[in-house]
PAFIPA-497696 format. One record per residue (C-alpha): residue number from 1; residue in three letters; x, y, z. Coordinates in nm, 2 decimals. Example, Ala and Ser with C-alpha at 12.3 -4.5 7.8 and 13.67 -1.06 7.14 Angstrom:
+-----+---------+--------+--------+--------+
! num ! residuo !     px !     py !     pz !
+-----+---------+--------+--------+--------+
!   1 !     Ala !   1.23 !  -0.45 !   0.78 !
!   2 !     Ser !   1.37 !  -0.11 !   0.71 !
+-----+---------+--------+--------+--------+
end
This chain:
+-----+---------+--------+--------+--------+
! num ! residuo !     px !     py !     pz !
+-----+---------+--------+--------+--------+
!   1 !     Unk !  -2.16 !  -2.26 !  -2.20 !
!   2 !     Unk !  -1.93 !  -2.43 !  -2.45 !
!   3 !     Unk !  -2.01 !  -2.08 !  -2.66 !
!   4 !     Unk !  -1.94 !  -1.81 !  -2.41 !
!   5 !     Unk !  -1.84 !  -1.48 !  -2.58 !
!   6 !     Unk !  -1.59 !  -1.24 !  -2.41 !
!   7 !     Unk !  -1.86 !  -0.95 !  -2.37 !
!   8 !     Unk !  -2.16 !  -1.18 !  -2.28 !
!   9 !     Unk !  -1.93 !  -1.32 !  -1.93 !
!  10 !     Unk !  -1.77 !  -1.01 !  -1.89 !
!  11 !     Unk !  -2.04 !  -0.83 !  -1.84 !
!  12 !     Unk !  -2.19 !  -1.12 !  -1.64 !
!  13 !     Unk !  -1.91 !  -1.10 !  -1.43 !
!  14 !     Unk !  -1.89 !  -0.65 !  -1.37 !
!  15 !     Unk !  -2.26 !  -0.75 !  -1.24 !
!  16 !     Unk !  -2.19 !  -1.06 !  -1.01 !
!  17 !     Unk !  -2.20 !  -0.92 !  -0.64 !
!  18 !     Unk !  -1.99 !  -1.02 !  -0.38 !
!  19 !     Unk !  -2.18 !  -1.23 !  -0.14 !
!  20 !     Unk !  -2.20 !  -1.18 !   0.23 !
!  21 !     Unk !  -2.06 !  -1.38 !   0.50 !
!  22 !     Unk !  -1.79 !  -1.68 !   0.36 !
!  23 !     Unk !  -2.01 !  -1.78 !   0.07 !
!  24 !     Unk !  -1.92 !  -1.72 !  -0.30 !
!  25 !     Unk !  -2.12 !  -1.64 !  -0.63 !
!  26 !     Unk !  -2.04 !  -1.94 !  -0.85 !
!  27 !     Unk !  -2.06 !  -1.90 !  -1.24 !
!  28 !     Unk !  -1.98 !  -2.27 !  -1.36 !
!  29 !     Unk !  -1.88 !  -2.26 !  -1.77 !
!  30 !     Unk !  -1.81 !  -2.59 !  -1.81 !
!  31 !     Unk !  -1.78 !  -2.89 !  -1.62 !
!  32 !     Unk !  -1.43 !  -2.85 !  -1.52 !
!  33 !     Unk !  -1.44 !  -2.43 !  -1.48 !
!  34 !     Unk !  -1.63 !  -2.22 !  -1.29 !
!  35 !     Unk !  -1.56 !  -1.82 !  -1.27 !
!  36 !     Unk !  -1.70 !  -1.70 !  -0.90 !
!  37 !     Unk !  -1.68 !  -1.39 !  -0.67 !
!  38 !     Unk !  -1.61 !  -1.40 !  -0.35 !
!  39 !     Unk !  -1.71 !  -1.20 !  -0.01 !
!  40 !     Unk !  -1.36 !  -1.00 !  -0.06 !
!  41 !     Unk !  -1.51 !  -0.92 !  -0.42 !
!  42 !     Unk !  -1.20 !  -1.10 !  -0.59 !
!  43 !     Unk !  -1.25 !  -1.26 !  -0.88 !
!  44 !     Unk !  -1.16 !  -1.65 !  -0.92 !
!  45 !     Unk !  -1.11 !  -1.95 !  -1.15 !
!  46 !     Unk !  -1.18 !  -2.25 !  -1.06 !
!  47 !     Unk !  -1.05 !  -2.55 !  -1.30 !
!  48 !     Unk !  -1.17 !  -2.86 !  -1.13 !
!  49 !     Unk !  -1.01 !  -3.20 !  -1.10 !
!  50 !     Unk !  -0.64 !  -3.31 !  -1.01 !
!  51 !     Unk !  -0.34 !  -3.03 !  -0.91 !
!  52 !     Unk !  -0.25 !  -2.85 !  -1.24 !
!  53 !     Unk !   0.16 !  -2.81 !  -1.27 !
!  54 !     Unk !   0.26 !  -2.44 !  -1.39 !
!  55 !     Unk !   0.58 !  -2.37 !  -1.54 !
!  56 !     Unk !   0.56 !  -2.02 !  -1.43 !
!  57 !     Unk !   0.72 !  -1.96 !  -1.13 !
!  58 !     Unk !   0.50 !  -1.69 !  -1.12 !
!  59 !     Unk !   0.18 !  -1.88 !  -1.23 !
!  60 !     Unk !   0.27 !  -2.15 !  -0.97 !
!  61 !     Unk !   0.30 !  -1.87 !  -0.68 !
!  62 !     Unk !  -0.04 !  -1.77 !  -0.76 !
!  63 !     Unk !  -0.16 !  -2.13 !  -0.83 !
!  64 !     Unk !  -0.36 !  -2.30 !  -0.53 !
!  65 !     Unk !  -0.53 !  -2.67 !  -0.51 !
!  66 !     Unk !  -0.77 !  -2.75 !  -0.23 !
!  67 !     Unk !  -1.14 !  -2.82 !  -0.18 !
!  68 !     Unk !  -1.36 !  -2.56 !  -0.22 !
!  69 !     Unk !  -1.67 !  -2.43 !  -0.13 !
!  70 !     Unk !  -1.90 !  -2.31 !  -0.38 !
!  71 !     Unk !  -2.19 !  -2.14 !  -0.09 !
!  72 !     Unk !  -2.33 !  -2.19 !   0.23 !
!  73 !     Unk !  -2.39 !  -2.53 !   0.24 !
!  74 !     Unk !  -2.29 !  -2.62 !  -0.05 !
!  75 !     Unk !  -2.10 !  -2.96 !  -0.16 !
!  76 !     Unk !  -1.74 !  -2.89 !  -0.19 !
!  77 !     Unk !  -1.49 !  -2.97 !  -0.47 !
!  78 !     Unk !  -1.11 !  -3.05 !  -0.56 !
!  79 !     Unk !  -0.98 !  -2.75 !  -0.79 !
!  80 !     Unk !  -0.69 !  -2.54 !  -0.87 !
!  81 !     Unk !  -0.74 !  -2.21 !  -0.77 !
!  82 !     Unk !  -0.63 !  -1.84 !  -0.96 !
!  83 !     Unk !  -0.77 !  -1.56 !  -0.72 !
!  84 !     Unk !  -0.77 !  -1.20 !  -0.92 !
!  85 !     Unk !  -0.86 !  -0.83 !  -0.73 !
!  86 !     Unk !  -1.19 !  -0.72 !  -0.69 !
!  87 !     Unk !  -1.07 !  -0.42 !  -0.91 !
!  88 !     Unk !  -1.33 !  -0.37 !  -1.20 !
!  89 !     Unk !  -1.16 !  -0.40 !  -1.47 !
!  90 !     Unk !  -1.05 !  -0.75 !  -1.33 !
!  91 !     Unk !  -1.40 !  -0.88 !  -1.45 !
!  92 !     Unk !  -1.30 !  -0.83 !  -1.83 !
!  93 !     Unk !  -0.94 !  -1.05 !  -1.70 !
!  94 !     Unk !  -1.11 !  -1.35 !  -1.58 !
!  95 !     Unk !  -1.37 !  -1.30 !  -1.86 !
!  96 !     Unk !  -1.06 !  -1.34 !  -2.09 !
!  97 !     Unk !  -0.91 !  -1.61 !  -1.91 !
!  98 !     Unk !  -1.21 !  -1.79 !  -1.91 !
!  99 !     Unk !  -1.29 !  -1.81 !  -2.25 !
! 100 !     Unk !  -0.92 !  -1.89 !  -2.38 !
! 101 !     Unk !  -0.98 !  -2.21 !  -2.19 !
! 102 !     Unk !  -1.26 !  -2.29 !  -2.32 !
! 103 !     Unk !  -1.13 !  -2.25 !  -2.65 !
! 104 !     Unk !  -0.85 !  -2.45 !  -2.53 !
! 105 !     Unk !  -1.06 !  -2.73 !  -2.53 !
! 106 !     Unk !  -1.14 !  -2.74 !  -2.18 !
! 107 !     Unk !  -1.47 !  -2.90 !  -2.11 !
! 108 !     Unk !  -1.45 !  -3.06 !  -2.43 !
! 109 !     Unk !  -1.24 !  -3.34 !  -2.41 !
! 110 !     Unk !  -0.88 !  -3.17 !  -2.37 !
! 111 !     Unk !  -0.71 !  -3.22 !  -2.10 !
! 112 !     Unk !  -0.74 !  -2.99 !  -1.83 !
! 113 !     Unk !  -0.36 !  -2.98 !  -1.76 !
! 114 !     Unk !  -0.29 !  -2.95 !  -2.14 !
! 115 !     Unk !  -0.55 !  -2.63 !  -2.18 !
! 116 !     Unk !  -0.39 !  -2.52 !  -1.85 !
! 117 !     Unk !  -0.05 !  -2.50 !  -2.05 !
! 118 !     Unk !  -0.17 !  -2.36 !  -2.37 !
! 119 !     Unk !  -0.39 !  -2.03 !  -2.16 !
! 120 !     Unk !  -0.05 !  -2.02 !  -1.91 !
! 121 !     Unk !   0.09 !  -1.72 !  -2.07 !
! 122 !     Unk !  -0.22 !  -1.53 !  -2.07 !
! 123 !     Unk !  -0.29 !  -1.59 !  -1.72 !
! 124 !     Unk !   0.10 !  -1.45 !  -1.60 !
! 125 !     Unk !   0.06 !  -1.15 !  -1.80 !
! 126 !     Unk !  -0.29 !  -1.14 !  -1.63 !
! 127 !     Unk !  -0.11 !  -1.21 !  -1.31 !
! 128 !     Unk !   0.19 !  -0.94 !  -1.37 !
! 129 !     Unk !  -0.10 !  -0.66 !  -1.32 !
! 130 !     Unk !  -0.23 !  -0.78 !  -1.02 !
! 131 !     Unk !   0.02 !  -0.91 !  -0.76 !
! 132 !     Unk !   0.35 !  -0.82 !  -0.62 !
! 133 !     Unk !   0.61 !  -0.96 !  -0.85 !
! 134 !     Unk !   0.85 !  -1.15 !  -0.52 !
! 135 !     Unk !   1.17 !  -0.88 !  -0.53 !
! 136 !     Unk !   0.90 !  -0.61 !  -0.44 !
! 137 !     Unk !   0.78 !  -0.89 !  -0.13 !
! 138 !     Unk !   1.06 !  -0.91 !  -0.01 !
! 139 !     Unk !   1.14 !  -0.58 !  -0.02 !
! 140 !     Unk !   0.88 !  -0.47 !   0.18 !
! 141 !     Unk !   0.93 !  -0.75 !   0.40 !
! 142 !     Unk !   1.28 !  -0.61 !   0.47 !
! 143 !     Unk !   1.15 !  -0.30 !   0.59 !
! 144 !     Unk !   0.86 !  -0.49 !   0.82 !
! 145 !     Unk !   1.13 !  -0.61 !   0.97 !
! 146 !     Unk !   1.31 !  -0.32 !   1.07 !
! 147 !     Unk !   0.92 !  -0.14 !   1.13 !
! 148 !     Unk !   0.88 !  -0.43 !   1.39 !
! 149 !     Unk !   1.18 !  -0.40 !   1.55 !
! 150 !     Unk !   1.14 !  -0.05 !   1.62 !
! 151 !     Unk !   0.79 !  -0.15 !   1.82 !
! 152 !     Unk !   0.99 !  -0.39 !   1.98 !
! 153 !     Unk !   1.21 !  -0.12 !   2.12 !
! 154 !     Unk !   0.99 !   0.10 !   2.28 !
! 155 !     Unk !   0.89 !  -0.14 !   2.57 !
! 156 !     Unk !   0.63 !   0.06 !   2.78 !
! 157 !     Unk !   0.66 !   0.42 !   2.54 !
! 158 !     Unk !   0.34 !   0.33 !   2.35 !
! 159 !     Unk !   0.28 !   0.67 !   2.33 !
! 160 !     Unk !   0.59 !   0.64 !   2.03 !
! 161 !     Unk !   0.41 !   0.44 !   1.82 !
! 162 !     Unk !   0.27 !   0.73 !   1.59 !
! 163 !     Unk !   0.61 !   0.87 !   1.54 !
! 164 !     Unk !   0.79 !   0.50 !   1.45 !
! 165 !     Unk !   0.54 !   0.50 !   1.18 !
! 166 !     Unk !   0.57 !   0.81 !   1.08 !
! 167 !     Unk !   0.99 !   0.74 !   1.04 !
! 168 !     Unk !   0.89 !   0.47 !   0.78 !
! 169 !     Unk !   0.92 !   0.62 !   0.47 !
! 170 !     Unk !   0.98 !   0.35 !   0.21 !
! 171 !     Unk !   0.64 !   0.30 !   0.10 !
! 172 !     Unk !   0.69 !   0.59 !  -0.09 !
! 173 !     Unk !   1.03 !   0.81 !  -0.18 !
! 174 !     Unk !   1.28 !   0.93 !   0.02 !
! 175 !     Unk !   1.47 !   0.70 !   0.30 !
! 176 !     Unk !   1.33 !   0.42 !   0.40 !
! 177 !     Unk !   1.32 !   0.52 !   0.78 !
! 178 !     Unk !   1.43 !   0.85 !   0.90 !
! 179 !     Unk !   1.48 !   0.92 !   1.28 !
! 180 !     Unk !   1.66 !   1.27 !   1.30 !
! 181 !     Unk !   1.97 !   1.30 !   1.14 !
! 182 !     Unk !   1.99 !   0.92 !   1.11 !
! 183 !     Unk !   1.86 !   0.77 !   0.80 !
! 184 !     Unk !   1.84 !   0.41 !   0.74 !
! 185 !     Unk !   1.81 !   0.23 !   0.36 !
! 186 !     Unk !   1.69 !  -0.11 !   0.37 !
! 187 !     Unk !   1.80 !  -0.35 !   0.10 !
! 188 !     Unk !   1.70 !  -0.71 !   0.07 !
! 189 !     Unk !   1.82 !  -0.95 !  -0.14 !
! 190 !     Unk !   1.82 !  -1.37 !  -0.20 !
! 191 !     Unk !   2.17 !  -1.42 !  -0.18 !
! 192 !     Unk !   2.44 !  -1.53 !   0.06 !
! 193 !     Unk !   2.61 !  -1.24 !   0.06 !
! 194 !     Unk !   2.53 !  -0.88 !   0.08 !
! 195 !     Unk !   2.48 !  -0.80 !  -0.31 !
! 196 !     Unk !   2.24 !  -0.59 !  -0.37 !
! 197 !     Unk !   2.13 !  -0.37 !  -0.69 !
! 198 !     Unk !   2.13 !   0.00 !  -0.71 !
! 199 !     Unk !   1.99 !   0.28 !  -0.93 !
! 200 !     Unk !   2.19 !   0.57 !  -0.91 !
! 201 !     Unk !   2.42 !   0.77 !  -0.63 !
! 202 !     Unk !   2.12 !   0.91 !  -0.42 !
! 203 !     Unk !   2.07 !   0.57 !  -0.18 !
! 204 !     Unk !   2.43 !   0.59 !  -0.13 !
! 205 !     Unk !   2.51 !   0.95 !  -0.05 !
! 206 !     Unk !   2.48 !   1.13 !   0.30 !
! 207 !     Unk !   2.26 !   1.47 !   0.26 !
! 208 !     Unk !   2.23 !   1.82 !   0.42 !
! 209 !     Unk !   1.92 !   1.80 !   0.57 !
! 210 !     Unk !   1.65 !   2.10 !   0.56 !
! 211 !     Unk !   1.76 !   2.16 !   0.96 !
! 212 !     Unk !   2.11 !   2.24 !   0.82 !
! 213 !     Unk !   2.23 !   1.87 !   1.01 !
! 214 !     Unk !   2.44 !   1.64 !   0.82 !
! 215 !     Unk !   2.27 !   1.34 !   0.79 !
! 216 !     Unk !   2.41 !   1.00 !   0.90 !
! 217 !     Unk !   2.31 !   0.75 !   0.64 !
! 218 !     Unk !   2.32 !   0.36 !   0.68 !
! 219 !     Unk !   2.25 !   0.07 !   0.49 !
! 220 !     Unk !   2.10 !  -0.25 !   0.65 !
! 221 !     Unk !   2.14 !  -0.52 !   0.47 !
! 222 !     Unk !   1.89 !  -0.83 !   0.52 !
! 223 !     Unk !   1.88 !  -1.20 !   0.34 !
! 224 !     Unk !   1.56 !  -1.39 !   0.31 !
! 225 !     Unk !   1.51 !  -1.69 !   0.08 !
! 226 !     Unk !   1.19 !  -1.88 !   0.04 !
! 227 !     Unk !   1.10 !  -2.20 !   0.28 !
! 228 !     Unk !   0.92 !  -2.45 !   0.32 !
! 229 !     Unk !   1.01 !  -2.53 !   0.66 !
! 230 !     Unk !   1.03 !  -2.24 !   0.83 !
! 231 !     Unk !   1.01 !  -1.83 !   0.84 !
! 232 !     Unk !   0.78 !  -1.54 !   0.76 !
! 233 !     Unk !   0.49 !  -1.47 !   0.51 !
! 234 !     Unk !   0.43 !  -1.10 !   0.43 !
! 235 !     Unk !   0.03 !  -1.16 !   0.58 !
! 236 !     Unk !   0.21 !  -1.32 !   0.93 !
! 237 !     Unk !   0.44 !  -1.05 !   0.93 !
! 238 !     Unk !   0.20 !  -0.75 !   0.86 !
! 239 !     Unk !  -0.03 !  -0.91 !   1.16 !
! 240 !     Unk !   0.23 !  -0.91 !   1.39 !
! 241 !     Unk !   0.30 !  -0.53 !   1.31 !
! 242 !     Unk !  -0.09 !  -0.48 !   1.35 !
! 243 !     Unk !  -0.11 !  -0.61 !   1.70 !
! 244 !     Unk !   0.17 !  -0.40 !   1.79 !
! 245 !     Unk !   0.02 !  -0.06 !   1.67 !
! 246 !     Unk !  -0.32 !  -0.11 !   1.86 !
! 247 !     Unk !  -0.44 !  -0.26 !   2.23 !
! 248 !     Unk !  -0.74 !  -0.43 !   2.12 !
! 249 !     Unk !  -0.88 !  -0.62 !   1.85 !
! 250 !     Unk !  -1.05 !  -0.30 !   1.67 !
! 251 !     Unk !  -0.83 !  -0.16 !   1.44 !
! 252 !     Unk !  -0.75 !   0.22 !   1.51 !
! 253 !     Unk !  -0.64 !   0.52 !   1.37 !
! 254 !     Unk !  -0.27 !   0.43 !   1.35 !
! 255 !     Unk !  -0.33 !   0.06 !   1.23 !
! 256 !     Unk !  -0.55 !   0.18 !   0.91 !
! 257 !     Unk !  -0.22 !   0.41 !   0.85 !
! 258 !     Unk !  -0.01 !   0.13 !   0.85 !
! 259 !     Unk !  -0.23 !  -0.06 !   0.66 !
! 260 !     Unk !  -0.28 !   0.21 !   0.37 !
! 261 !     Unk !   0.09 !   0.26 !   0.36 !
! 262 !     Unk !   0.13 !  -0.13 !   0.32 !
! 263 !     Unk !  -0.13 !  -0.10 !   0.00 !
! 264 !     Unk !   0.07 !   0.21 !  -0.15 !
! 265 !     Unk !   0.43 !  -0.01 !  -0.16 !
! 266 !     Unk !   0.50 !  -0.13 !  -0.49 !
! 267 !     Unk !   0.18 !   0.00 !  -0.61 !
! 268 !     Unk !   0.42 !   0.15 !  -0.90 !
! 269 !     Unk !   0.43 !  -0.20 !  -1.02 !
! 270 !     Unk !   0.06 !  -0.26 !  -1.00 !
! 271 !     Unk !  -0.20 !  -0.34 !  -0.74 !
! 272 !     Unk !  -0.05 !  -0.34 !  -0.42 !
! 273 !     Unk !  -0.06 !  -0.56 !  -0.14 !
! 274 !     Unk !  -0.40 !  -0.54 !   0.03 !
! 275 !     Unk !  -0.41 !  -0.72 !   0.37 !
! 276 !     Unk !  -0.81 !  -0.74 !   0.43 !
! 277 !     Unk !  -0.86 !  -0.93 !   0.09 !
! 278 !     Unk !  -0.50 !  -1.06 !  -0.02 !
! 279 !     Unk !  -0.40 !  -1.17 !   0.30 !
! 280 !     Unk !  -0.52 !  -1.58 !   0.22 !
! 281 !     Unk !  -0.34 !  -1.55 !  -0.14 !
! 282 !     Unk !  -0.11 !  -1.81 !  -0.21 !
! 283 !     Unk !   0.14 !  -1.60 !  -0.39 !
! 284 !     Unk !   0.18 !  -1.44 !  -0.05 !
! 285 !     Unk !   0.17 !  -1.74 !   0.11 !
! 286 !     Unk !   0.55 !  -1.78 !   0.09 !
! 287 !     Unk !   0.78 !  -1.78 !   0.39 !
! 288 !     Unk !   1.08 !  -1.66 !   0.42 !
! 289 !     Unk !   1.44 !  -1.72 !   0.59 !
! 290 !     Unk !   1.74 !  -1.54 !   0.69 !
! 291 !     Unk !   2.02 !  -1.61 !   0.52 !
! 292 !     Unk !   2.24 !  -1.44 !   0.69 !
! 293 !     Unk !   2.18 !  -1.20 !   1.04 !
! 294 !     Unk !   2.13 !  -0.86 !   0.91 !
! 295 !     Unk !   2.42 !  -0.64 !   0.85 !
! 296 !     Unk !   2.34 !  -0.21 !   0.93 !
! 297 !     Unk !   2.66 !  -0.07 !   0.77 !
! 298 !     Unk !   2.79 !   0.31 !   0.80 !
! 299 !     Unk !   2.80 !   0.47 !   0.50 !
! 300 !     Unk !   3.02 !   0.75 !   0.63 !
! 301 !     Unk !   3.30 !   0.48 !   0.69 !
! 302 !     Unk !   3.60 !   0.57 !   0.49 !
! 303 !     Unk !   3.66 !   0.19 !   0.46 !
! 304 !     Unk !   3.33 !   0.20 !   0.26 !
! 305 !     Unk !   3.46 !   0.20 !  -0.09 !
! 306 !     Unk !   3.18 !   0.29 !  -0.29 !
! 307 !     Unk !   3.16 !   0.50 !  -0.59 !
! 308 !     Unk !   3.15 !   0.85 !  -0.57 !
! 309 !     Unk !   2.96 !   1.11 !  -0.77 !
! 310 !     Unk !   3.30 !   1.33 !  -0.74 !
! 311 !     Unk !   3.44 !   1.06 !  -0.92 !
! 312 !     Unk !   3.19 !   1.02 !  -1.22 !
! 313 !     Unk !   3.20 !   1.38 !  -1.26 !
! 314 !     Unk !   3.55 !   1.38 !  -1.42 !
! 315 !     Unk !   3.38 !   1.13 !  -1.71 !
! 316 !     Unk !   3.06 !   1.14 !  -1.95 !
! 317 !     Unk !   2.84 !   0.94 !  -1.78 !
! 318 !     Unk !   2.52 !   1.10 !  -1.59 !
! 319 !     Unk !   2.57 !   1.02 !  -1.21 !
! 320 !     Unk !   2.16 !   0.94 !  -1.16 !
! 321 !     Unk !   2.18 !   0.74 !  -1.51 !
! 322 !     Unk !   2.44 !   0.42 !  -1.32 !
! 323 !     Unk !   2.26 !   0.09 !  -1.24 !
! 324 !     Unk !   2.50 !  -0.09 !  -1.07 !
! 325 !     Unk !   2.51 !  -0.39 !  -0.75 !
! 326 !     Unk !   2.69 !  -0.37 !  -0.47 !
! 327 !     Unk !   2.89 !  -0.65 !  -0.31 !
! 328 !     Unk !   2.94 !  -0.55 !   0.08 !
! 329 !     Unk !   3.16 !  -0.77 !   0.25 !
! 330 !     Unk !   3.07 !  -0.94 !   0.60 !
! 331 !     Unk !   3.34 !  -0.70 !   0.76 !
! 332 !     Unk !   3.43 !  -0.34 !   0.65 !
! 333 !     Unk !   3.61 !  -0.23 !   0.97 !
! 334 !     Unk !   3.62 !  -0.30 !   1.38 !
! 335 !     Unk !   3.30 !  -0.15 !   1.43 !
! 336 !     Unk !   3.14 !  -0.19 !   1.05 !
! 337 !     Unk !   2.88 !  -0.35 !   1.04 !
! 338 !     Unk !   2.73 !  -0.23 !   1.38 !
! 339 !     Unk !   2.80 !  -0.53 !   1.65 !
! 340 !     Unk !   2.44 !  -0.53 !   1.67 !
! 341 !     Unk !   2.22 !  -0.35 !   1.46 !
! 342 !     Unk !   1.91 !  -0.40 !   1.70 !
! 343 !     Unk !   2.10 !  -0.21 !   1.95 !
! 344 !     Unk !   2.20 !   0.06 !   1.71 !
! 345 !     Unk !   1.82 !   0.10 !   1.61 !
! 346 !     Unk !   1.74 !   0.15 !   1.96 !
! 347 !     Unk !   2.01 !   0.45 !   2.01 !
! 348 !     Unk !   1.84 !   0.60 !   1.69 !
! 349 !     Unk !   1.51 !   0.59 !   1.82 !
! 350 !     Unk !   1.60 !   0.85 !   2.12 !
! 351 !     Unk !   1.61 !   1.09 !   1.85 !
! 352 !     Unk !   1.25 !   1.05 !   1.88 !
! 353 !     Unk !   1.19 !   1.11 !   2.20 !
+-----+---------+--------+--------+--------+
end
């Protein structure tokens, strides 16, 4: 198929079906490339033969090598591996993809790392509107964090487990979690400190609340870095918070909740994170590691010097206009950060009681 057109395999591909059980509809173009569809209904490229090196660290993220099954019995095969959603309009991507390697010159005597290199920039951009880009994982695995800890505190009031969910807010706007009058913003970040990037006043300023209540703002701060040797993947993560919103292994009411909400992060960016098909990704195969314990800090502190919108009033600039990062240091005051921010969660959570 040395003289595949766009159209002819793209609409090949809108009409491949996703198989049942763990086999895959294989397509193979070449020799070295194969387009299939799997039992998720993602799309894939295969490019057989040795690991291929990306020089995107967001190509390599989504790059996997392994042997592969092509169906149910089936020989199986050494390839590198670029998984796609099962979104329609993801056909006319792979179709794309496809066919730029072919006109690479793979399966004609190029080799397969040297096409690889020459498609590479098609396949990130390919890539950018269909995964997480890594600051949006880890953002949301910041807030898992806090999610699980929550369950974790309940102990033997299951019956809280609706309302815990219901305080996690960050998947779309507003606070992150709200339990009362306490509000809690979640911000994550890769370096050793407690630096983190804001976009305008609101995440930093205590509001009336519709109840008339002052509201008692905070700001947990977590680290995570990427590892090799140890941590959390967003899939391990999001099955741990699974098992603790159910008591058996059919997933319920509250567990499809969590799991919509978990699709609907980020989604701004592009396709969220969907656990039934994306789950076995490698670009959420990453783990991550603290790099520091996390830090829940009280706004309301006057030895919180932040800037002010009182302050910005008396020049030009538009308050909700300011980008600006944030260095907190590892102490403010005696009791800022909280001694133990697990403990302080728990105090919160009476409010929903």
């Amino acid at each position: 198929m040395s003289h595949t057109t766009f159209e002819a395999l793209r609409d090949d591909l809108e009409a491949l079906q996703a198989p049942a059980g763990e086999a895959r509809n294989l397509r193979w173009l070449s020799p070295p490339l194969a387009v299939a569809r799997s039992a998720t209904g993602d799309y894939e490229l295969f490019i057989r033969g040795d690991e291929l090196m990306a020089t995107s660290p967001l190509v390599r993220r989504h790059l996997q090598h392994g042997e592969w099954q092509p169906q149910d019995g089936g020989a199986s095969f050494p390839a590198s591996r670029i998984v796609l959603p099962s979104a329609p309009h993801f056909a006319s991507v792979a179709a794309l993809i496809s066919v730029e390697l072919l006109r690479a010159g793979l399966g004609s005597g190029v080799d397969p790392q040297v096409a690889f290199a020459d498609v590479e920039p098609i396949i990130e951009m390919a890539i950018r509107r269909g995964a997480l880009p890594e600051n949006v994982i880890i953002g949301l695995i910041g807030e898992l964090i806090v999610l699980r800890q929550c369950l974790l505190s309940l102990g033997v009031q299951s019956h809280l487990r609706g309302a815990i969910l219901e305080a996690w807010q960050g998947w779309q706007s507003g606070r992150d979690f709200s339990f009362g009058s306490n509000s809690v913003e979640v911000k994550t970040t890769q370096s050793e400190g407690s630096i983190h990037e804001f976009s305008g006043l609101k995440q930093l300023e205590e509001a009336r609340l519709p109840g008339g209540a002052q509201e008692q703002l905070h700001l947990l701060s977590i680290g995570l870095i990427p590892s090799t040797a140890m941590g959390e993947s967003l899939p391990h993560i999001v099955d741990q918070v699974l098992g603790m919103l159910g008591d058996d292994a059919n997933q319920g009411p509250l567990q499809s909740a969590f799991l919509a909400r978990v699709e609907t992060y980020g989604a701004s960016n592009g396709l969220g994170y969907r656990h039934a098909t994306m789950s076995d990704w490698s670009a959420y195969a990453t783990r991550y590691t603290p790099t520091f314990p996390p830090r829940l800090y009280r706004v309301a502190d006057p030895a919180m010097r932040l800037l002010r919108r009182e302050q910005v009033a008396t020049t030009f600039v538009s308050p909700d206009s300011l980008t600006f990062s944030v260095h907190f240091p590892d102490r403010v005051s005696a009791f800022n950060p909280a001694p133990s921010w697990q403990s302080e969660l728990s105090q919160m959570l009476m409010a929903l009681c």
